[in-house]
N, C-alpha and C positions, 0 to 999 in steps of 0.2 A: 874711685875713678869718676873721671867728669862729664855730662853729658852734654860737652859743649859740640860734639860731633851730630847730636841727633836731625836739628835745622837742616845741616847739609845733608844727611842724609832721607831726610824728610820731602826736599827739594830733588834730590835723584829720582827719588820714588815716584815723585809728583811728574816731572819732568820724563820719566820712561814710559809710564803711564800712556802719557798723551802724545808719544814716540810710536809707542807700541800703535795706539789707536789710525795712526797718520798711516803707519807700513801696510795696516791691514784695509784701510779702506783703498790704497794706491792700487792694491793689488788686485787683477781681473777677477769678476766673482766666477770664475771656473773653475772646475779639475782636467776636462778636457787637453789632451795635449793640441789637437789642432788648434784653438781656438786661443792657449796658452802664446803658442810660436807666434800667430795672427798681432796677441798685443803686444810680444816684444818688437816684433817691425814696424807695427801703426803707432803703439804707445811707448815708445822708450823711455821719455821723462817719466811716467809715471814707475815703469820698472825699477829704473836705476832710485826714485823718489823711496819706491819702497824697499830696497835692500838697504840703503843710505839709512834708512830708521830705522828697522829691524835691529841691524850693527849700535845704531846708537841709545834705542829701547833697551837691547842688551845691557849696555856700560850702566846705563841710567837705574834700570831695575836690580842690574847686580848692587851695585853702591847703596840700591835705595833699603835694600833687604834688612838690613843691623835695624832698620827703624821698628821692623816688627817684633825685635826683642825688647823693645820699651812696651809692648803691650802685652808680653806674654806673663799670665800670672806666674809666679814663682813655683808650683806645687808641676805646674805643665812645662817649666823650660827648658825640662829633657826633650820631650816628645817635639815641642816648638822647634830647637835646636833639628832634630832629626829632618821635620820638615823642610827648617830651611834650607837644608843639604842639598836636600833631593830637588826640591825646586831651583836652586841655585846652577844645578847642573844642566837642567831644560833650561834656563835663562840665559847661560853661558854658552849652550849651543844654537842658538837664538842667533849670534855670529856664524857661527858656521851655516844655516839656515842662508844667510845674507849673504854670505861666500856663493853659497850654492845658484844662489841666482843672479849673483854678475857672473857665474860662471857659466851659466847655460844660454846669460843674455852674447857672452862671447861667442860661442857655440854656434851658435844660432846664425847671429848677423855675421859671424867670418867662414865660419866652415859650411854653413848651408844646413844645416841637421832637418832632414824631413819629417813629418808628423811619424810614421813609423820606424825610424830610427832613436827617435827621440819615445818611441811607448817604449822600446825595446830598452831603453835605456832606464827608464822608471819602473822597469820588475825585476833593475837587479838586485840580487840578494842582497849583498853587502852595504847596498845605498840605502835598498826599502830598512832593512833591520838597523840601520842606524838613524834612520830619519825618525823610526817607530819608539828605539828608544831616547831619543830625544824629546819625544813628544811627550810617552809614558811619565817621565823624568818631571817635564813641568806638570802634567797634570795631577799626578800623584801627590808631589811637594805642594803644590796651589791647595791639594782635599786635606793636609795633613793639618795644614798653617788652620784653613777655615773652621776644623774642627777644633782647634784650639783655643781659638780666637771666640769659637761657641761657646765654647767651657768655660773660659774667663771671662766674657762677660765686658771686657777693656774695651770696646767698639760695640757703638751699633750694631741691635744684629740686623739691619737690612746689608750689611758689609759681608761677614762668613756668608748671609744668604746668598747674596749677589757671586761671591766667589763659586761656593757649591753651585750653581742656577747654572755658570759658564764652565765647568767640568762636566754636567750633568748632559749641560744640550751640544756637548763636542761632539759626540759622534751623530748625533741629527741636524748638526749646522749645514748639511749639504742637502738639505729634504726644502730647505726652506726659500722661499725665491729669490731669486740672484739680488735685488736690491734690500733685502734684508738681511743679508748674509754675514754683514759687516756687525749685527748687534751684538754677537756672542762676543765680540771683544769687544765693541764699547761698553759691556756689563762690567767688563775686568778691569777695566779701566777708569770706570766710574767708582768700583771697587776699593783700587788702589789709589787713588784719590783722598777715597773716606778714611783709608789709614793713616796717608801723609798728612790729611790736617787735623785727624782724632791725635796722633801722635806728639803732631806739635802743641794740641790746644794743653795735654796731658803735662807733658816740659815745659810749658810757660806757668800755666798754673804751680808746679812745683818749686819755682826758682823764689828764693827770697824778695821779698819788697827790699828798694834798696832807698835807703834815707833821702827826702827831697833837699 
């Protein structure tokens, strides 16, 4: 089989990448729900900017995913494969992520949803445990891939480092001050970068010289 798909999918990867990065920095660095509600009425471009990328980082990273199986050594592309399962499922729900927030920017600007209506809203069970395993999903598959990717050796390792570095500092990305907030995913992004063009330098070097 032919690895004429790898470019374009090299190009998703690249392209979701710095999708992903656009979503997260549009988005106010708070958890706060007042202060949430405050930027969808002051900042709406910026809201609808980040759901708009989220939705399209999704497509882009789904697509871009098959690029990591040109760098998975052979003895790992069970374990590789497994990852990208799991990761693909956080990616996939990445859309839904982006639903959820022109949904609450609806919410919000039509219905009026007060800052206590709207906490009440974000401890319910069935939203918090699926938004939890959405997350689990990417972050688990993102530690799976980088451990792989360690073993084999096919990428720089400042790449698996960079990806472990943004699993590792997920649950302390919110300690850290509001204008810094944004770096735990320009790491994953700068990340997946390093794979779409190790990936592609790996495909072009393989392809025949073709007679002048």
């Amino acid at each position: 089989m032919g690895a004429g798909w790898l470019p374009w999918s090299t190009a998703s990867l690249a392209s979701g990448a710095v999708l992903l990065v656009l979503g997260a920095l549009s988005m106010p660095p708070t958890a706060e729900v007042g202060q949430l509600i405050e930027s969808v009425t002051h900042q709406d471009d910026a809201w609808l900017m980040a759901a708009v990328s989220f939705f399209l980082a999704s497509v882009g990273l789904t697509m871009g995913l098959p690029a990591f199986l040109w760098l998975f050594p052979r003895r790992h592309q069970a374990s590789g494969l497994v990852g990208l399962w799991i990761w693909a499922l956080g990616i996939i729900g990445m859309a839904g992520v982006a639903a959820l927030l022109v949904l609450f920017r609806a919410v919000v600007r039509i219905v009026g949803l007060t800052a206590a209506q709207s906490e009440a809203l974000s401890h319910d069970p069935a939203l918090r445990i699926g938004v939890l395993c959405l997350f689990g999903a990417f972050y688990l598959g993102e530690l799976v891939v980088a451990l792989v990717l360690l073993r084999g050796r096919a990428v720089p390792l400042w790449v698996p480092g960079a990806l472990v570095l943004h699993v590792v500092f997920a649950p302390l990305n919110h300690l850290l001050p509001a204008n810094l907030q944004g770096l735990q995913t320009i790491v994953l992004g700068v990340a997946l970068m390093g794979v779409a063009v190790r990936a592609t330098e790996t495909w072009a070097g393989s392809r025949p010289m073709s007679p002048l």
